[in-house]
DOKOLTOR-44270 format. One line per field, with one value per residue (C-alpha): x, y, z; residue number from 1; residue in one letter. Coordinates in nm, 4 decimals, m for minus. Each point is the difference from the previous one (the first is absolute). Example, Ala and Ser with C-alpha at 12.3 -4.5 7.8 and 13.67 -1.06 7.14 Angstrom:
REM DOKOLTOR-44270
xx 1.2300/0.1370
yy m0.4500/0.3440
zz 0.7800/m0.0660
seq 1/2
type A/S
This chain:
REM DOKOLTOR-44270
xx 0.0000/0.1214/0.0096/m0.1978/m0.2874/0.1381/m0.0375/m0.3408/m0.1082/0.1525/m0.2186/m0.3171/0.0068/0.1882/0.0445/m0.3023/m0.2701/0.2182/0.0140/m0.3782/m0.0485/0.2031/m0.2245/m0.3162/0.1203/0.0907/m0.3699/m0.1141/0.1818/m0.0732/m0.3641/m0.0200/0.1532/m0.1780/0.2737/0.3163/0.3388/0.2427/0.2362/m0.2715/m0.1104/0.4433/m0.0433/m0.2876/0.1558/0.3056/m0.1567/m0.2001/0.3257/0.1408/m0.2749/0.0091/0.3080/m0.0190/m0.2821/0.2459/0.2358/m0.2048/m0.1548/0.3979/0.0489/m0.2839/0.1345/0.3178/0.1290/0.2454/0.3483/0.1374/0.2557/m0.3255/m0.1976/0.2842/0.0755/m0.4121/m0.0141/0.2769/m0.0971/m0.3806/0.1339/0.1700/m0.2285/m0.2305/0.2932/m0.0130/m0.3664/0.0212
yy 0.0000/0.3398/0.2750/0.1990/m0.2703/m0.0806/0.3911/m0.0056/m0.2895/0.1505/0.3436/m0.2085/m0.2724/0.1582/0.3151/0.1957/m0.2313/0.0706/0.3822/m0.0269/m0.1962/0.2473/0.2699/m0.1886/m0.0673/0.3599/0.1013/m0.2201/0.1680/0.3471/m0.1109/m0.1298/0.3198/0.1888/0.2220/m0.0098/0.0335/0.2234/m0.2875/m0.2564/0.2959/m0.0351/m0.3243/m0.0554/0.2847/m0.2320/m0.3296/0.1516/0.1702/m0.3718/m0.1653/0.2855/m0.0446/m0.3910/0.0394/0.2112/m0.2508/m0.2679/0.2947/0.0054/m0.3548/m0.0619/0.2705/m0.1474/0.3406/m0.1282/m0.1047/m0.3147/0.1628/0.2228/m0.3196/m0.1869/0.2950/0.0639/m0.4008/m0.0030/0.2922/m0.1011/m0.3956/0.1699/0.2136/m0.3493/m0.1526/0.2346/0.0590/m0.3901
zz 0.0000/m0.0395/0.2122/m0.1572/0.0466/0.3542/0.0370/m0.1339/0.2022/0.3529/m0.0447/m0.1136/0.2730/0.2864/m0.0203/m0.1178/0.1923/0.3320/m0.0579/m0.0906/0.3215/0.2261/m0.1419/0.1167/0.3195/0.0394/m0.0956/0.2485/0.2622/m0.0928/m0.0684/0.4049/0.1136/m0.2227/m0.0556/m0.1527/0.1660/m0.2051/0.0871/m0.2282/m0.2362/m0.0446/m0.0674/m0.1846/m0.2733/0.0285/m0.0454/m0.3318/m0.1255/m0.0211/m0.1372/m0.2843/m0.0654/m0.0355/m0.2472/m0.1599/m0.0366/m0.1299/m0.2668/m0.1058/0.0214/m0.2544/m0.2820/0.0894/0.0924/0.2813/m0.0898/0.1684/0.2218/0.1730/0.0054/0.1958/0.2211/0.0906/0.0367/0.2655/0.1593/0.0211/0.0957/0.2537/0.1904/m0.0343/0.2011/0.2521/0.0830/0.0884
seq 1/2/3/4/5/6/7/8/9/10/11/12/13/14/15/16/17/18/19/20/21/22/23/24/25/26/27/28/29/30/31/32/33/34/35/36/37/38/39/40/41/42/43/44/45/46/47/48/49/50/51/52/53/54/55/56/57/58/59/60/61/62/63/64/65/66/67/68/69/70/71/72/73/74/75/76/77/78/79/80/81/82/83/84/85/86
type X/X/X/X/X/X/X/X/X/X/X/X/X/X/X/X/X/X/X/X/X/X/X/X/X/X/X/X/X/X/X/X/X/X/X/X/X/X/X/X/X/X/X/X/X/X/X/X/X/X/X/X/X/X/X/X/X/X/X/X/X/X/X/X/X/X/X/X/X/X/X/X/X/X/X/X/X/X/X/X/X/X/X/X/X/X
């Protein structure tokens, strides 16, 4: 497989459904407080930055707009912040 569809695969299956769930759960809080923090409004702006710029990615993944040496570079980086979060 290559990285680009390892790439593809990690922001479709891991990524993107985990930022979307994070930003559910974070509604859920501010829905039982009824307000919002400026600590979760932070986070929520943070957590819908990301999942922006992942669809972003994929958009320049499919017009094969991304050369190999970005796609290893964003699949190391992203592999690694997986990594950590475990």
């Amino acid at each position: 497989m290559e990285n680009s569809e390892k790439l593809k695969n990690l922001l479709e299956l891991e990524i993107i459904p985990d930022v979307e769930a994070a930003i559910d759960e974070l509604f859920e809080e501010i829905d039982k407080g009824k307000n919002a923090s400026t600590e979760q409004k932070e986070e929520l702006e943070e957590l819908r930055d990301m999942r922006t710029e992942c669809y972003a990615i994929l958009e320049e993944l499919s017009r094969d707009e991304i050369d190999e040496e970005e796609i290893d570079e964003l699949l190391a980086e992203l592999m690694e912040s997986k990594t950590q979060e475990e």
